[in-house]
LOLO-531700 format. One record per atom (N, C-alpha, C, CB): x, y, z. Coordinates in steps of 0.001 Angstrom, whole numbers, plus 500000, padded with zeros to 6 digits. Atoms other than C-alpha are relative to their C-alpha. Glycine has a CB too. Layout:
XYZ
...
END
This chain:
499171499922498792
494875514245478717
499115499733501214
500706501398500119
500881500315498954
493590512591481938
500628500955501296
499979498257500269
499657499524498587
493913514413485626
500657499361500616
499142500197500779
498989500543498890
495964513696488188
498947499101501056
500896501481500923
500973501502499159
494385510070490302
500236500619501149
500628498045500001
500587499711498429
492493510186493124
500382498613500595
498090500360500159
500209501383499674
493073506503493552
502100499298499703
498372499231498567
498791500877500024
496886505270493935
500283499194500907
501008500579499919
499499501455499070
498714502547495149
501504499733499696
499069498413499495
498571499827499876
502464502404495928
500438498691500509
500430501198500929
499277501615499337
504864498726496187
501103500751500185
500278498327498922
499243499281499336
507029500324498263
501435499282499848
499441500175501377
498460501261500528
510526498460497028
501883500677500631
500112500062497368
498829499548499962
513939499102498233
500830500214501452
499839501113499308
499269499922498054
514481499410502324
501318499512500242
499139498917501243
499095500506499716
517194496954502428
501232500169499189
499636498989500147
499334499946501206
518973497844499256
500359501432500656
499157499765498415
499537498131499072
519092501830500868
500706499505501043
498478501229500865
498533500401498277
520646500487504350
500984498966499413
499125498840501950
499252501031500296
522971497988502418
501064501076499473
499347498787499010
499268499259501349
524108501084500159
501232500985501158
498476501352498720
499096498856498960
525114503343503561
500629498815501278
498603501583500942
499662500152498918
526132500594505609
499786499194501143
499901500709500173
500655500035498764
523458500208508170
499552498321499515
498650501395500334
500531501508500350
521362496750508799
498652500628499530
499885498674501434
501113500072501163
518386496190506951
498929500776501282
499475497982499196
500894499291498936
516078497218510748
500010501523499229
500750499976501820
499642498365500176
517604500944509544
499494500208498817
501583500518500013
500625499652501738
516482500614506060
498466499685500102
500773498777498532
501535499710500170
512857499585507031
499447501170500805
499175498757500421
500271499187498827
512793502116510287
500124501478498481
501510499818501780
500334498762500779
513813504975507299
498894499283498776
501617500827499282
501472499583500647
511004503869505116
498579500423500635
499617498927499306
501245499536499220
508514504174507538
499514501494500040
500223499648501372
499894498796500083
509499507610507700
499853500499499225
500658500358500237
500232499192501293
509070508102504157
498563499651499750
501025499598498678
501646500231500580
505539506493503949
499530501271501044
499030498022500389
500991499248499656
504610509075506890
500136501307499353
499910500067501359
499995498742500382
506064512199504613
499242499447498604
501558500842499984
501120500254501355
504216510447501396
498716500127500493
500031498451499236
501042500233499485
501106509968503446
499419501814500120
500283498988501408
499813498751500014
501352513920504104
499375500074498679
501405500520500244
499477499276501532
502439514841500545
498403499612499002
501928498891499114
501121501107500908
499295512282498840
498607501472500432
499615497557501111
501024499104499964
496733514492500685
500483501372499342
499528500149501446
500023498830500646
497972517871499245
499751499675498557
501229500765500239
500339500456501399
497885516286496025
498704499435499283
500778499132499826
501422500560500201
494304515344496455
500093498719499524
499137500780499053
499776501555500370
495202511676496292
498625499847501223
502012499062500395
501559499949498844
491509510513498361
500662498215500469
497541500123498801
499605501227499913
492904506934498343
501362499227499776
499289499600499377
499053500349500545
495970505361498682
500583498935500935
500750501080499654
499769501590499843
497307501768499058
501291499472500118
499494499279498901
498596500465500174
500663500909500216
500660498694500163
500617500643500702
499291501261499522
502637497546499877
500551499747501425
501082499856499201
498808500017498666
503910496947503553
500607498819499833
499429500041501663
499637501176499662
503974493276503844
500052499004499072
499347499665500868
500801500677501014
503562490843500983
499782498114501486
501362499812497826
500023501217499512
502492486856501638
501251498816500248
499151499590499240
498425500218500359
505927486155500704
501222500063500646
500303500691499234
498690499659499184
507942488014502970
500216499061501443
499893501701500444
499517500563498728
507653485700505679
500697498770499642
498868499729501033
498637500812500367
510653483500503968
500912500788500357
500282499592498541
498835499592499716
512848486196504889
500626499846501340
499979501121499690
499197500537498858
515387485649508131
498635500364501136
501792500940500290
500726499715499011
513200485684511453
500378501433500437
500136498984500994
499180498480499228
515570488602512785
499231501180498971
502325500079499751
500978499213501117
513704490460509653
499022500119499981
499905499758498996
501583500066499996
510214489490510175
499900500467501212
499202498592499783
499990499340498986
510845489985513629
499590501719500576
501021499691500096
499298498618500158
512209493502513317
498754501136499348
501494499790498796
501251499925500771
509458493712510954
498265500563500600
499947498521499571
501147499937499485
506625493218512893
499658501076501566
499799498509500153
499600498888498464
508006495035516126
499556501583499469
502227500050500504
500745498670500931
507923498101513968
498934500488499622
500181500077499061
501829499761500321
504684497598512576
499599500290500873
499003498975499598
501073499663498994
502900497776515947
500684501142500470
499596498880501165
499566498553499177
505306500819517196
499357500843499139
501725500457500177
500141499119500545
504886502935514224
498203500217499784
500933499832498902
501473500023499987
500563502088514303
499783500128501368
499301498745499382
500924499533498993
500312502983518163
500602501663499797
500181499123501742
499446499010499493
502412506100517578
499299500878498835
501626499919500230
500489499459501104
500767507185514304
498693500171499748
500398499444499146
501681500143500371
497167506252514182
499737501212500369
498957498845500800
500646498579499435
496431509269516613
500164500925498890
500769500671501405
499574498776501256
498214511788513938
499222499773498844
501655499962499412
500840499999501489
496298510385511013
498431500062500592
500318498317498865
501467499388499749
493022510701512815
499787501030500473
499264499418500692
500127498077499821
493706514348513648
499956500415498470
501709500985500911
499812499320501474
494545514868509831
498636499400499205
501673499452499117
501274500655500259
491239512740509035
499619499147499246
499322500592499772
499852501186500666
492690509668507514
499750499156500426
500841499723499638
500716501201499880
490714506698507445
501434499256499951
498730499640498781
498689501142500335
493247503623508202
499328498788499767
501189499698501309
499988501098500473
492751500151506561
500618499123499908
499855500020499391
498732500874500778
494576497084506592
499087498593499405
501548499410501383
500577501081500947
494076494468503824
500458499103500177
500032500065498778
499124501417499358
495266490779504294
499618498943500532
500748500180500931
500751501372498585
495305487654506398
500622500623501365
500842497773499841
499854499050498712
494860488596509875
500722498677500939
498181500794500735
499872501473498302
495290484674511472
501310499814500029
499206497971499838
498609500278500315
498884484542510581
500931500853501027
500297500385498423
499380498970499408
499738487453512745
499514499908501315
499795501278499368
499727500160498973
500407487516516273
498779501171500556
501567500094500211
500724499706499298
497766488529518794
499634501196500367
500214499515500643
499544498829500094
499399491970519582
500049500972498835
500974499832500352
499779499503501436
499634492936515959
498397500312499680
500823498730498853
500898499869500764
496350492499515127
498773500532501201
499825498612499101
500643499215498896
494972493937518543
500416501503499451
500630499570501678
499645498521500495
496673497416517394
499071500142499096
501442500307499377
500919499533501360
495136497170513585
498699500226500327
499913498936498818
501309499246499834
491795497161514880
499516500966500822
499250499324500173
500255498588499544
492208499627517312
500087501682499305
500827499972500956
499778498959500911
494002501741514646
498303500350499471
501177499432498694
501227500191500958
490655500910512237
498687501071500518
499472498209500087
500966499620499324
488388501648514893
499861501419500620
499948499154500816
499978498879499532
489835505019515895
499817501044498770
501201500107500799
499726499413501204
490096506266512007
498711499583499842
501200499629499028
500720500578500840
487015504603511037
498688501120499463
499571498649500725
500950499180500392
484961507844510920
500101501374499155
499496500214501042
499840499078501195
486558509343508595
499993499855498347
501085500443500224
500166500830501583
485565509411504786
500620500695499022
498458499819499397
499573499057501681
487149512347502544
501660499476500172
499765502487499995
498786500597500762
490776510109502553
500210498724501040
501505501180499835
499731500820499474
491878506867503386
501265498931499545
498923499654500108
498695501214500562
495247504611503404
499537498780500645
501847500309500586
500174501463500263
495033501335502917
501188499396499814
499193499697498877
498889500979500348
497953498865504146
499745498698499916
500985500041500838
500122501296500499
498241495735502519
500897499316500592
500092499852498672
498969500287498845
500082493884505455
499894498287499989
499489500828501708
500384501703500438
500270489576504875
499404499838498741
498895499251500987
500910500104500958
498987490491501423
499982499509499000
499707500726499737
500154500312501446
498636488525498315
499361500436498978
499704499140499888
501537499570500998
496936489289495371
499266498527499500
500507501060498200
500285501401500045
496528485438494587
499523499481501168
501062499277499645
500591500402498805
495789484717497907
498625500775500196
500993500243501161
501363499270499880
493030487351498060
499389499618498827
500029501597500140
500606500548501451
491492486267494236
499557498722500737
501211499745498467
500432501607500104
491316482358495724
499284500541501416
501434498395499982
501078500352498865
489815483340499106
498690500507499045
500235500992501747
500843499395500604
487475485430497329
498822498833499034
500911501033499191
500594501291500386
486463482438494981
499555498863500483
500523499615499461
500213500901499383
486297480203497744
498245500262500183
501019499956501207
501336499999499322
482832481636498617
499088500990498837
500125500731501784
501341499766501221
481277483272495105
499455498890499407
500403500808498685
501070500691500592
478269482044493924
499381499888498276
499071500528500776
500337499492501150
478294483516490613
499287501558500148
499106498939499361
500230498523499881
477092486939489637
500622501187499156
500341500268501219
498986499008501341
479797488573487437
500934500669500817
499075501415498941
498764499233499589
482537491087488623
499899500870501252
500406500891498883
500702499548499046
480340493166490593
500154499319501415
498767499960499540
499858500341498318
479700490654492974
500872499492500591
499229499276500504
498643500353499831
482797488742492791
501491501272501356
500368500039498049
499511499317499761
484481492150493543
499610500601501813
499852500633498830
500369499918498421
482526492028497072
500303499459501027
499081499839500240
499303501419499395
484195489247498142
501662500270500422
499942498633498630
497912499888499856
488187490703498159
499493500682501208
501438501208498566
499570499621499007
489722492123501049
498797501185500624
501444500427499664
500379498655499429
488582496141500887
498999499658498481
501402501618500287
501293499752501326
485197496105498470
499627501070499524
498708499633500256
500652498746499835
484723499582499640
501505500877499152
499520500415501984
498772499001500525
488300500761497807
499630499705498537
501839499566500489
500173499333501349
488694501974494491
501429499197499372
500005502000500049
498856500612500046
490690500172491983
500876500814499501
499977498904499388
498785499257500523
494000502012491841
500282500709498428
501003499012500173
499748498988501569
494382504719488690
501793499958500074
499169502247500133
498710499663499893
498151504601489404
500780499015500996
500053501423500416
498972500695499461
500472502395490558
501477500052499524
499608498828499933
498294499123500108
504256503911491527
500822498537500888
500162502222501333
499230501090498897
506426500890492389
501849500884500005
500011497717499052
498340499595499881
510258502118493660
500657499272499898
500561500480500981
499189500778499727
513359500766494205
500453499293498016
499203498931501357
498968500155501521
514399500182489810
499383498487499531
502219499901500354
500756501256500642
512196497028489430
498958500770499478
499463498712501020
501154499682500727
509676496638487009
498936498844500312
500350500146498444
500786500978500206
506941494105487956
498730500538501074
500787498509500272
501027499743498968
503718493779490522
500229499257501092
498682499757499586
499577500549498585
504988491282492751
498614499413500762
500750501336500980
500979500221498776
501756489953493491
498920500910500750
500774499726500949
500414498490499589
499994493597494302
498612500032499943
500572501187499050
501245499588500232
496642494226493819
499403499141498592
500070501638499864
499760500211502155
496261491907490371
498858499719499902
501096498584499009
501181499744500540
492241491822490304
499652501948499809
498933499113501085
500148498819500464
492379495534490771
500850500875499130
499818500502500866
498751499113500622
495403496809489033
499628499745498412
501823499351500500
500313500573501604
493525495336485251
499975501150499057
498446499203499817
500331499291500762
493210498895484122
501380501325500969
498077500112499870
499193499093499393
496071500867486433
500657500217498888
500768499642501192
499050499371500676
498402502973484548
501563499576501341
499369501946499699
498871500874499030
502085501871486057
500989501079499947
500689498325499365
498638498987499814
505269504169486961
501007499249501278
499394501887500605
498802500695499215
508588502621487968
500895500826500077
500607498804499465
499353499112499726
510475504767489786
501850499284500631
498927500835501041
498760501183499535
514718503738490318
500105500809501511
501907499954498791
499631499021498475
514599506190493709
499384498588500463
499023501966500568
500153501449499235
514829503020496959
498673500965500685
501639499187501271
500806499830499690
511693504011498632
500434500859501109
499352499033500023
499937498660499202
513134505603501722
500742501687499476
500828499484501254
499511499064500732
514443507929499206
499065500778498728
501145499349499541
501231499310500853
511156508774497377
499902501437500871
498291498942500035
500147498476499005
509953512371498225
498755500619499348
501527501308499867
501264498869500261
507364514794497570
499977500183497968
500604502037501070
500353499137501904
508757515714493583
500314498493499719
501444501711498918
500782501336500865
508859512157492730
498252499855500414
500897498249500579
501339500301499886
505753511784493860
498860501244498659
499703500279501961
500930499056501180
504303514800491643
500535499462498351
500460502088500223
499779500537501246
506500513238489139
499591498895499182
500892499891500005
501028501062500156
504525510321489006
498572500266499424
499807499469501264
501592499347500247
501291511974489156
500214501007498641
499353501118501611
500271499491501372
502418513930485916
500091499716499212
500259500639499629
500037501159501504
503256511408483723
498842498974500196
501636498877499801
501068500359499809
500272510031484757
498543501042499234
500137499873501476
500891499110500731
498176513206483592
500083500037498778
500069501155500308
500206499630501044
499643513277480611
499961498982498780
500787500883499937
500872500945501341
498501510135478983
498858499788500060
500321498656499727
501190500066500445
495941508886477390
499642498271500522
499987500442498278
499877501337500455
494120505602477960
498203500103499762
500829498692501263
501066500321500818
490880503954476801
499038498968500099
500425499856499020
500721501411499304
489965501004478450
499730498764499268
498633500283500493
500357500852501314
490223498820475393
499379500620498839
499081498947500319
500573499164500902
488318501591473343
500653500937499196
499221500579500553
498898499244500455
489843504129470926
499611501559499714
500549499300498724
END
């Protein structure tokens, strides 16, 4: 029986599918997830989660309507000038993983202020994956190794300094990666949860983390 991970990573699935179900427009279904990543973000530290990695953005999503990406991105920079402060009182390191040139001037003026105000903190840290591929990060990455093996290869992605995910909880009733983390996820244990993400909570979240404790794995070994 293994312990409960220090190292997760959440594809946050379902925003638009929750505001479609009550009604609202899709803005209302990402505005209540936000709200649920800041009561997971909470919940992760009591659980001694030290690391944890959330889907925000993929490379992908910018096919969806402008009024969406829009909506999208407006959000992003409200909820990172209004939040950073609170997670660097609680003494969470913030991270974002990604392409940065794609994103508007304003956007990526916040992230490094966020970065830079969190950056001195080391006993926990979230990590958003915001413009993020996992194919896109693998080929930049290759663009500039020399050889070396995994090690050094592995110096080359986004965050070098993160841990690769023991747990990955995707929501929202799909089963796949979507593109997620797929040089680090080679040895994650996986949990697909059908709760839409702004509808995750604290006992899914332990519910995750216990079917997580209570297998076994091996790494290819027996």
């Amino acid at each position: 029986m293994t312990d409960r991970p220090q190292y997760v990573a959440i594809i946050m699935d379902g925003n638009a599918r929750w505001a479609a179900s009550r009604g609202l427009g899709v803005t209302a279904g990402h505005q209540a997830g936000t709200d649920a990543l800041k009561r997971i973000v909470h919940d992760a530290g009591d659980f001694g989660i030290a690391e944890l990695t959330v889907y925000a953005f993929s490379t992908e999503n910018w096919a969806r309507p402008d009024t969406e990406v829009s909506g999208i991105m407006a959000l992003f920079v409200d909820r990172i000038r209004r939040e950073a402060p609170e997670l660097d009182e609680e003494g969470v390191r913030l991270r974002f993983i990604g392409r940065r040139d794609r994103l508007a001037p304003a956007v990526v003026e916040q992230v490094e202020w966020a970065e830079q105000l969190t950056e001195r903190h080391a006993g926990r840290t979230l990590f958003v994956a915001f413009d993020y591929g996992g194919r896109a990060e693998i080929l930049h990455a290759a663009e500039r190794y020399g050889g070396g093996g995994e090690e050094e290869f592995g110096r080359l992605l986004y965050a070098p300094d993160m841990h690769d995910p023991q747990l990955i909880i995707r929501t929202g009733a799909e089963q796949r990666l979507s593109n997620f983390l797929l040089w680090e996820s080679a040895y994650s244990e996986l949990y697909f949860s059908d709760r839409m993400w702004p509808d995750f909570d604290r006992e899914e979240l332990q519910r995750a983390l216990d079917d997580y404790a209570s297998r076994q794995y091996r790494f290819g070994g027996r």
